[in-house]
Structure formats: structure tokens, C-alpha cells
FIKOLZA-1660 file (N, C-alpha, C; in steps of 0.1 Angstrom, whole numbers, plus 5000, padded with zeros to 4 digits):
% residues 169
   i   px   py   pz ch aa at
   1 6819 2270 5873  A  X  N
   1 6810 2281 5874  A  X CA
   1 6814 2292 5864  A  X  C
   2 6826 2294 5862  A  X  N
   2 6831 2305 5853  A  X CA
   2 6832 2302 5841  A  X  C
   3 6832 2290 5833  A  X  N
   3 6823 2285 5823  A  X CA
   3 6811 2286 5821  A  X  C
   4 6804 2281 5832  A  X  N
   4 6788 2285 5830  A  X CA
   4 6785 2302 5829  A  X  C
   5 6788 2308 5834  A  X  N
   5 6789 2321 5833  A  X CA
   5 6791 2322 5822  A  X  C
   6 6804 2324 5820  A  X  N
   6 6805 2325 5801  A  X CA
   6 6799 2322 5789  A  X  C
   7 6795 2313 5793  A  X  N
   7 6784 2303 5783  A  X CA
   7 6773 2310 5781  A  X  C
   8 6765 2314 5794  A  X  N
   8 6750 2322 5797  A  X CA
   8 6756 2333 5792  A  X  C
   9 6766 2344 5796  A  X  N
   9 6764 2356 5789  A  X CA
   9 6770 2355 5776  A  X  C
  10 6777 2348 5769  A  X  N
  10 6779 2351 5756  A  X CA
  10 6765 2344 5749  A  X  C
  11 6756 2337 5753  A  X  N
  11 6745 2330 5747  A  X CA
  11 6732 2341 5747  A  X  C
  12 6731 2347 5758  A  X  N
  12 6718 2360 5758  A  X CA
  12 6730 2369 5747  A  X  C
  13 6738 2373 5749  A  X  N
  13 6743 2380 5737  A  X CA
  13 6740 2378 5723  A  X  C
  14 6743 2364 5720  A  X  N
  14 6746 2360 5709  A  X CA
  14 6727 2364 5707  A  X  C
  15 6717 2360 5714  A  X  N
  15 6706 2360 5716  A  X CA
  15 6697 2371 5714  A  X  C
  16 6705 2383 5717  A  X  N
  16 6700 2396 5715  A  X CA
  16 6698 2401 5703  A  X  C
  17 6716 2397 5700  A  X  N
  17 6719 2406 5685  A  X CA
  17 6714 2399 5675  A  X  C
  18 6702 2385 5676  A  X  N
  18 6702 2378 5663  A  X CA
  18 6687 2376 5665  A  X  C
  19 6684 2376 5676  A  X  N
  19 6667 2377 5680  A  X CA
  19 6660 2364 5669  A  X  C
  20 6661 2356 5674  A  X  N
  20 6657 2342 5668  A  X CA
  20 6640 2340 5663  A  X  C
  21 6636 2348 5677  A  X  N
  21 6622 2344 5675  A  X CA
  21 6618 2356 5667  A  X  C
  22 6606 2352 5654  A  X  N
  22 6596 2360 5652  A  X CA
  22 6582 2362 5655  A  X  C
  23 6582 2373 5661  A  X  N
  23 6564 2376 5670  A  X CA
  23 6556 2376 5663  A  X  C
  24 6559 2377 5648  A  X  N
  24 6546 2383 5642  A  X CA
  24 6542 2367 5635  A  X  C
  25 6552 2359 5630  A  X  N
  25 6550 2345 5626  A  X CA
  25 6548 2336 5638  A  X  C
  26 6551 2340 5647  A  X  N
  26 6551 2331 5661  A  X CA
  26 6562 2320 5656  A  X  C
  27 6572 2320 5650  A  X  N
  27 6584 2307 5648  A  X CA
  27 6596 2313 5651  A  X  C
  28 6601 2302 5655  A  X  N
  28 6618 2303 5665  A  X CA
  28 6624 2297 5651  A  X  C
  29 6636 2306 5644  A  X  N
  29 6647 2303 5638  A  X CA
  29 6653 2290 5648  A  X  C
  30 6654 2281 5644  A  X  N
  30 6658 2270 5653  A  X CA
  30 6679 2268 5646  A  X  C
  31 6679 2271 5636  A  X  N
  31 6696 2272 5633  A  X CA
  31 6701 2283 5642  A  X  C
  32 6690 2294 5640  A  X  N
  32 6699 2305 5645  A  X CA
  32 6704 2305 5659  A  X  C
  33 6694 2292 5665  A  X  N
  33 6695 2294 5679  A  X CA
  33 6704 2282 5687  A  X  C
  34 6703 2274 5673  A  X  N
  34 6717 2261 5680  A  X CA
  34 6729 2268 5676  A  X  C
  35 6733 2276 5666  A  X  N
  35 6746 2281 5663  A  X CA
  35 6747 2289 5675  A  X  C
  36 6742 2297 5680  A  X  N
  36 6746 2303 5693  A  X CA
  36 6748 2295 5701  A  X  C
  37 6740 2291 5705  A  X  N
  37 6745 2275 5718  A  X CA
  37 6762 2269 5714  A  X  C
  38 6760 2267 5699  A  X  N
  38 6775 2259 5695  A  X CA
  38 6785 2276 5696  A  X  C
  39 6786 2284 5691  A  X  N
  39 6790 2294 5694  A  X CA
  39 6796 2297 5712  A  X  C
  40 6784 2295 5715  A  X  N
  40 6788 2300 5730  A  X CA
  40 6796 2285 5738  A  X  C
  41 6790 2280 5733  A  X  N
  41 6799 2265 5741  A  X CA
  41 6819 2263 5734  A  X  C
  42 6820 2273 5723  A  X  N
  42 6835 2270 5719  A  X CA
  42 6840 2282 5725  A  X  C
  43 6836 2297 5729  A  X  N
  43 6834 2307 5734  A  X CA
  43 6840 2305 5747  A  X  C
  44 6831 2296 5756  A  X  N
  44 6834 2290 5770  A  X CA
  44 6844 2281 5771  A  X  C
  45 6847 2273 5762  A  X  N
  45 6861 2269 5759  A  X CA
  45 6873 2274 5760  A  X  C
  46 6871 2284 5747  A  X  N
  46 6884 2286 5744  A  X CA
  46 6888 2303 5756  A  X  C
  47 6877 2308 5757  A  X  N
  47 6878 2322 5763  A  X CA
  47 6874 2329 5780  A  X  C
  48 6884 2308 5785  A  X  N
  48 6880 2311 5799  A  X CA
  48 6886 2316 5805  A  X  C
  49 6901 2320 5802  A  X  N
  49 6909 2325 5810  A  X CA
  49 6909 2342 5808  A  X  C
  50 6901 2349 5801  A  X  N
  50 6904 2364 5795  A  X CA
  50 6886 2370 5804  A  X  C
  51 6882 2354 5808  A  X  N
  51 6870 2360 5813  A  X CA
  51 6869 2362 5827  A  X  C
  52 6860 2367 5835  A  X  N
  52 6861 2372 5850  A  X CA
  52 6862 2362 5859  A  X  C
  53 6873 2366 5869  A  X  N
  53 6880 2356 5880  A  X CA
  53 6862 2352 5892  A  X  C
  54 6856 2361 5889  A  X  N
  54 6843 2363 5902  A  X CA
  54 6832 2368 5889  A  X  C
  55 6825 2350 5884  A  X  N
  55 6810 2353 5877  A  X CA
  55 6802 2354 5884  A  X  C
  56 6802 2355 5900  A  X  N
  56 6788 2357 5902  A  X CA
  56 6786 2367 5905  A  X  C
  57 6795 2377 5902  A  X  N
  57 6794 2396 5901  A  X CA
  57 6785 2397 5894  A  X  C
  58 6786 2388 5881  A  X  N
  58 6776 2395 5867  A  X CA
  58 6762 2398 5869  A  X  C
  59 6758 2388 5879  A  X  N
  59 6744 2385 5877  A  X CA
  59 6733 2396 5890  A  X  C
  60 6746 2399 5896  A  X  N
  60 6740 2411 5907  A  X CA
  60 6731 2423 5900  A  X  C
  61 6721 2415 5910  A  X  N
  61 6708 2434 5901  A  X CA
  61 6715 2443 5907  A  X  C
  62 6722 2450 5918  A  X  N
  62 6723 2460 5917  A  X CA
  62 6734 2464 5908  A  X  C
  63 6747 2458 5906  A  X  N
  63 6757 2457 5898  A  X CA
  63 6750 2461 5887  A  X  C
  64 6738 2451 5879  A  X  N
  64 6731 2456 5866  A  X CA
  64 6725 2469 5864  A  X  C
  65 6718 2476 5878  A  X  N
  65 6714 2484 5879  A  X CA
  65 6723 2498 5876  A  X  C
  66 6738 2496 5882  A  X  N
  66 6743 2512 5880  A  X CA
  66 6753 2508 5866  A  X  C
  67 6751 2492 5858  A  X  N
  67 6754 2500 5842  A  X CA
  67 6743 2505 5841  A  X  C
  68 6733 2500 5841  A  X  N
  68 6722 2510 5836  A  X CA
  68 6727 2521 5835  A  X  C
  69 6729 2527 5851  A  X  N
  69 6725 2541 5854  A  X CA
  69 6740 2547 5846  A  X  C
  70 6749 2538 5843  A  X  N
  70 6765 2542 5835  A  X CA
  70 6761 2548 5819  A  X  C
  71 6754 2537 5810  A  X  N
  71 6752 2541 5800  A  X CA
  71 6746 2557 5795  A  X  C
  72 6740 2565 5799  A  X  N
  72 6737 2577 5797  A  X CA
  72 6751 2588 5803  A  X  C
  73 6754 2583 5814  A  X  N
  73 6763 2588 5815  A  X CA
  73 6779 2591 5809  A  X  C
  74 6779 2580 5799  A  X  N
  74 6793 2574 5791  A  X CA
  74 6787 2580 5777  A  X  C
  75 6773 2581 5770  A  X  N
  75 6768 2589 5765  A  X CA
  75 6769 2605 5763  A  X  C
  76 6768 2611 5774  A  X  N
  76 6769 2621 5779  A  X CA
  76 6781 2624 5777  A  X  C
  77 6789 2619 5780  A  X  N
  77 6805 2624 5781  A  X CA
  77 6807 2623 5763  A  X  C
  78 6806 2611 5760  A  X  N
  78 6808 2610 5742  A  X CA
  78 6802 2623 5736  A  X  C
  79 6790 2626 5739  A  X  N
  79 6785 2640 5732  A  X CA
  79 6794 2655 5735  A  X  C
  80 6795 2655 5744  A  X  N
  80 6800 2667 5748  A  X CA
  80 6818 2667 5740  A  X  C
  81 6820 2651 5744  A  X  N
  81 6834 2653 5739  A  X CA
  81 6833 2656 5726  A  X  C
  82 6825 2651 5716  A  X  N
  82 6821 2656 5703  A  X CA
  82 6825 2666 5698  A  X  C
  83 6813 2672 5706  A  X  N
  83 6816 2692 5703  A  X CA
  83 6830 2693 5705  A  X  C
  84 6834 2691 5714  A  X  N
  84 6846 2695 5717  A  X CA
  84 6855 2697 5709  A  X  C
  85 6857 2683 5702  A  X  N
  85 6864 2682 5690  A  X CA
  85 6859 2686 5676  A  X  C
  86 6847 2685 5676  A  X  N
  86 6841 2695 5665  A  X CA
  86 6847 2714 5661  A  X  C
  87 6843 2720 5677  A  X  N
  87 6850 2734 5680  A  X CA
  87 6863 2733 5674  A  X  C
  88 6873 2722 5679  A  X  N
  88 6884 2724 5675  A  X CA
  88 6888 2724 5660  A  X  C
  89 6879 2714 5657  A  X  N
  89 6883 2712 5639  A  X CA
  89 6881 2730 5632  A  X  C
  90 6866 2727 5637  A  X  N
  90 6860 2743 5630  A  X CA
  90 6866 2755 5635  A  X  C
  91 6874 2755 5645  A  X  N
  91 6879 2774 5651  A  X CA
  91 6889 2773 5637  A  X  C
  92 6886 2788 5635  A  X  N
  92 6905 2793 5628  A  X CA
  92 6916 2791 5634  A  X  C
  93 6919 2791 5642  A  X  N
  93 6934 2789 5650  A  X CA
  93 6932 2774 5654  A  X  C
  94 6923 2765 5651  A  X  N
  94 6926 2752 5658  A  X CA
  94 6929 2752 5671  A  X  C
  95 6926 2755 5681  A  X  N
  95 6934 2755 5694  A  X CA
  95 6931 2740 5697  A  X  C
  96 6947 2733 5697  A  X  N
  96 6949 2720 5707  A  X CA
  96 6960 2722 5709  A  X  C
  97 6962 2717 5724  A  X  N
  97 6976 2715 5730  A  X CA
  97 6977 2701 5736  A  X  C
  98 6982 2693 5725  A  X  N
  98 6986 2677 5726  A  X CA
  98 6991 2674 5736  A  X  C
  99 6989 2661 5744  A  X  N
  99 7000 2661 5755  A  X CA
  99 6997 2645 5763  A  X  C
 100 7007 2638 5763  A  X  N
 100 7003 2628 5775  A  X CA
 100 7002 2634 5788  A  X  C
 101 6992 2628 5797  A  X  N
 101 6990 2627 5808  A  X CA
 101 6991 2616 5820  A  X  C
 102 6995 2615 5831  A  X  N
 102 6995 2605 5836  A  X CA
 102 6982 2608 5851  A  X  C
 103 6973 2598 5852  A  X  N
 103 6961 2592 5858  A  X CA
 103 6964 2585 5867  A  X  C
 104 6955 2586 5880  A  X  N
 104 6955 2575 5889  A  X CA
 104 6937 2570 5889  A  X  C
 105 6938 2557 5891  A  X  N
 105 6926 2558 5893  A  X CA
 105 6924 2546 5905  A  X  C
 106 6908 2545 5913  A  X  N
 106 6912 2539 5924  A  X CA
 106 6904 2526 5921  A  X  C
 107 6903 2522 5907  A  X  N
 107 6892 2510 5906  A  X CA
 107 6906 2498 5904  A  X  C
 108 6903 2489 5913  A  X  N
 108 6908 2478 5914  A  X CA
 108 6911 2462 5907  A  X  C
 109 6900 2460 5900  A  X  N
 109 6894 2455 5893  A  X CA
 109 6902 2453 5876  A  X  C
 110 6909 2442 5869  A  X  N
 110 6913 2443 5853  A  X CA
 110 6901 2452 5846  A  X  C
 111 6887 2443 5848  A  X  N
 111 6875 2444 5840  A  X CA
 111 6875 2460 5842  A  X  C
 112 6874 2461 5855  A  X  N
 112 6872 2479 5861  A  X CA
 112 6882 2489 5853  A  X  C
 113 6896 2484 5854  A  X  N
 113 6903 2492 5846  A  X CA
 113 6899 2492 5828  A  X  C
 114 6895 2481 5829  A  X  N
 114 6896 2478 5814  A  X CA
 114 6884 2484 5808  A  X  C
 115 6874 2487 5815  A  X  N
 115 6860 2495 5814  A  X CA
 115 6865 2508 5813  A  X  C
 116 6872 2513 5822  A  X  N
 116 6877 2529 5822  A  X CA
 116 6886 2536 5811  A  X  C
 117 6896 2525 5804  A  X  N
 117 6906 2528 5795  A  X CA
 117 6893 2527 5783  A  X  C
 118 6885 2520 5782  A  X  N
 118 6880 2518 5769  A  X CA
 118 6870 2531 5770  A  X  C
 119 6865 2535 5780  A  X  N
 119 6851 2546 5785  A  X CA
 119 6857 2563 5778  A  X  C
 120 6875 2560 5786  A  X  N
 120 6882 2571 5785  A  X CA
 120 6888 2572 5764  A  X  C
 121 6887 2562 5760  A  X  N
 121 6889 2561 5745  A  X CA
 121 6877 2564 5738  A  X  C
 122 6867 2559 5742  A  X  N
 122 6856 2563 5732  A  X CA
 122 6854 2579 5733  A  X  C
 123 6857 2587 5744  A  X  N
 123 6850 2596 5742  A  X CA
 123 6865 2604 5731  A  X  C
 124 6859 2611 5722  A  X  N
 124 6872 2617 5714  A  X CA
 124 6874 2625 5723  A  X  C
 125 6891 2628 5717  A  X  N
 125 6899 2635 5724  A  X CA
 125 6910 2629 5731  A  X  C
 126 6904 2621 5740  A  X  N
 126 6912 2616 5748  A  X CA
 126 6918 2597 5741  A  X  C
 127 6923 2596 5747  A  X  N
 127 6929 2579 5741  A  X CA
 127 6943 2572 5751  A  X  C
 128 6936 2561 5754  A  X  N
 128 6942 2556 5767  A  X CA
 128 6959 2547 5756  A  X  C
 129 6968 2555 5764  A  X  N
 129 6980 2551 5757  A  X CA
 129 6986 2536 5764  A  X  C
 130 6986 2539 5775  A  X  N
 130 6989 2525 5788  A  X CA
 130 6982 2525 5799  A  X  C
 131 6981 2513 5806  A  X  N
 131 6975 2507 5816  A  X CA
 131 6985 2500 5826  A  X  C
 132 6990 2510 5837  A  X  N
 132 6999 2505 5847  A  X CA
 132 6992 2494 5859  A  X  C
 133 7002 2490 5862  A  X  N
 133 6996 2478 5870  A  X CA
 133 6993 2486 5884  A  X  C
 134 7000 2497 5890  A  X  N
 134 6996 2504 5899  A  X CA
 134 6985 2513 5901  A  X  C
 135 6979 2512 5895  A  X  N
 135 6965 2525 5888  A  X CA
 135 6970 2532 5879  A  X  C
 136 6977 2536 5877  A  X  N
 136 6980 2548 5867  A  X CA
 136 6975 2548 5851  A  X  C
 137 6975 2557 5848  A  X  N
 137 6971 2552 5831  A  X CA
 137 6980 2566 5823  A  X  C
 138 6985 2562 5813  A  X  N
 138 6991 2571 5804  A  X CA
 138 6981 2574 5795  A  X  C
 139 6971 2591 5795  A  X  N
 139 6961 2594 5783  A  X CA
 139 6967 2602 5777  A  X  C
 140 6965 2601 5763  A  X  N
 140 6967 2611 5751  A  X CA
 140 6953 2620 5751  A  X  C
 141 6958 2632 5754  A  X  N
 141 6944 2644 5757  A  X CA
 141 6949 2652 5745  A  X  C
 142 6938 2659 5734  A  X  N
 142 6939 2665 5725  A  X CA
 142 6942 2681 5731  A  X  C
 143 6935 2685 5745  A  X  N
 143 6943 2698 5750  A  X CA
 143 6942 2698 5764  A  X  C
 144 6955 2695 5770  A  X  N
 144 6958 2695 5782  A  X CA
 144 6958 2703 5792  A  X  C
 145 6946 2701 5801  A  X  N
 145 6945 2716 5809  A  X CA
 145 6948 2714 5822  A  X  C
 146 6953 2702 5824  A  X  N
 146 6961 2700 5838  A  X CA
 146 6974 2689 5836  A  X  C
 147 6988 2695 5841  A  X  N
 147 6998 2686 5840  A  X CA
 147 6995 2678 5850  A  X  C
 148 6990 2680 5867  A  X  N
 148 6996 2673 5874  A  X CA
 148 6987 2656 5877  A  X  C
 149 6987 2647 5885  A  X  N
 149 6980 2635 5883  A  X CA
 149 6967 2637 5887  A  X  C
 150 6962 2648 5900  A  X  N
 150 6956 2644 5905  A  X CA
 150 6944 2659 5898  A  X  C
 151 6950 2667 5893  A  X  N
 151 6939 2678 5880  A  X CA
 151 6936 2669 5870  A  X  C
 152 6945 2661 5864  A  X  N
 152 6942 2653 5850  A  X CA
 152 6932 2639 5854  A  X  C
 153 6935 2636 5867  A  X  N
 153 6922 2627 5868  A  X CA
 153 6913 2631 5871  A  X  C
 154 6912 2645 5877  A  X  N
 154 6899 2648 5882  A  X CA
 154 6889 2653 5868  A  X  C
 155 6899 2656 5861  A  X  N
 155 6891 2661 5841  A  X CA
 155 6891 2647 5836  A  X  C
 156 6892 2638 5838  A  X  N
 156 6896 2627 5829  A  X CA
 156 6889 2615 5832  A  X  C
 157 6889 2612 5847  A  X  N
 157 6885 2601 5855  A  X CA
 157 6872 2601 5861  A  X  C
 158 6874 2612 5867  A  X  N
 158 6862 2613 5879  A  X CA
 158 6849 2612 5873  A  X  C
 159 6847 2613 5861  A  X  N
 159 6830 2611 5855  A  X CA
 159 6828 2599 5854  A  X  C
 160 6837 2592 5854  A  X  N
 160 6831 2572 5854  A  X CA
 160 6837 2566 5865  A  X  C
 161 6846 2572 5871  A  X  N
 161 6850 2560 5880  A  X CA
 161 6842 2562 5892  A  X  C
 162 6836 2565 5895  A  X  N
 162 6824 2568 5907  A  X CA
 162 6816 2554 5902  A  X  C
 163 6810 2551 5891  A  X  N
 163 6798 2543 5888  A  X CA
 163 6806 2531 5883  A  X  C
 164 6821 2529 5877  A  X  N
 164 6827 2516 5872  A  X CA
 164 6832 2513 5887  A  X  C
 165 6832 2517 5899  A  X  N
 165 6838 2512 5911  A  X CA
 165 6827 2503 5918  A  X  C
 166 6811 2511 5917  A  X  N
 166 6800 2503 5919  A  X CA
 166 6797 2491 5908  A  X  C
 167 6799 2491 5894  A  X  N
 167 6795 2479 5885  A  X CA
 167 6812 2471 5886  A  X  C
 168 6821 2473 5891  A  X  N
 168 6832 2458 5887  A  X CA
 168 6841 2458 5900  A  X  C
 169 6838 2470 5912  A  X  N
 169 6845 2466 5922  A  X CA
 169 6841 2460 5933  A  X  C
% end
């Protein structure tokens, strides 16, 4: 099952990004679309162990429903962090006060954690240094406005792990 899983989602992937068919000629690239098949079949081979212990999470509409409702919100956080770091480049005094922080977070899940560290990296500023096997996470924050775990998760965490606990826990 966890092969077939793999196979299907790296295959609509491969499927998306290369869009086989053209509408306006009405013809199916037929290479483009067995290379994906051969693609996703060495994919499901070689990349079954790094892939999810429970495939039949993926295919849950509601699960699909709150990334949906995730991506504007991981958007959101990316823009704002922006500015953020923009202000800082552009002030006179630069104000940053560098600092690791240590995070708890309550998503249980590799994929879940692994969604969060990568959510918490994209947005600038922040950059996930480690990933403890107990929740914890070590972030590199460009200005630290809470030492303790549970201020630094609440500025750090709490905008995604609400919605990564609904899509991977």
C-alpha cells in the first residue's frame, strides 16, 4: 500500500509540473507521460522507507482540505516575515538581537515535525537549527523577543502548528 501511495503521489506530481496534455492541440505528450510512470515506479522503489508509515492519511479530504486552508497562511507568515527583515536591513542602527531559542511543539508526527521545521525556515528570520526527538526544536531567530520555551513557541510555533496538527496528526 505504501508503495502504491508513493507511486500515485509522486506520479500526479510528476503530472502537474510537466502537464502532458495539450488543450489547445487536443494531444497527450505520450514520452512525457511514460517517463513519469518510469520515474515514479524507481521513486516507489528506492524512496519507500523516507516515505509515510500511514498512506492512507494522504488521501483524506479533510486532511487536503486544511493544507489548503495552511497555504495562505504559511504565505502570510513569509510576507510579514519579509518586511521584517527588510526593516531590519533598511533601519540605521540595524536592530537584531541574534539568538538561539529552544521550542516545544505538540505535533507528533516526523512528516508533522518535518512540515514545521521547514514552515519555521522558510519564513526569514527564523531557521530551524535541530529537531529533538522530544518536541523540542533549536530556532536561530534574527531578534529574540522571548528567552523562555513556552514565549518563543508561542512567537514562533503557534501560527502553524494549529493547522500542521490537523493535516499530519
Amino acid at each position: 500500500m505504501r508503495r502504491i501511495s508513493l507511486f500515485f503521489t509522486s506520479f500526479v506530481t510528476w503530472y502537474l509540473l510537466t502537464w502532458p496534455y495539450d488543450f489547445k492541440a487536443q494531444i497527450m505528450n505520450w514520452q512525457i507521460f511514460i517517463a513519469g510512470i518510469i520515474v515514479s515506479i524507481i521513486a516507489s522503489l528506492l524512496f519507500i522507507k523516507v516515505f509515510t508509515q500511514y498512506p492512507h492519511k494522504i488521501f483524506s479530504p479533510v486532511r487536503i482540505f486544511w493544507a489548503i486552508c495552511y497555504v495562505p497562511v504559511l504565505f502570510f507568515s513569509m510576507l510579514t516575515a519579509n518586511l521584517d527583515v527588510v526593516y531590519r536591513v533598511i533601519h540605521p542602527r540595524m536592530p537584531i538581537k541574534p539568538g538561539i531559542v529552544k521550542v516545544k511543539t505538540g505535533i507528533q508526527s516526523d512528516s508533522g515535525r518535518t512540515a514545521l521545521a521547514n514552515s519555521i525556515t522558510l519564513t526569514p528570520g527564523t531557521l530551524t537549527v535541530d529537531i529533538m526527538d522530544d518536541g523540542h526544536m533549536y530556532i536561530h531567530w534574527i531578534y529574540v523577543r522571548e528567552t523562555d520555551i513556552e514565549g518563543a513557541s508561542k512567537k514562533i510555533v503557534q501560527r502553524f502548528e494549529p493547522l500542521l496538527i490537523r493535516i499530519f496528526d
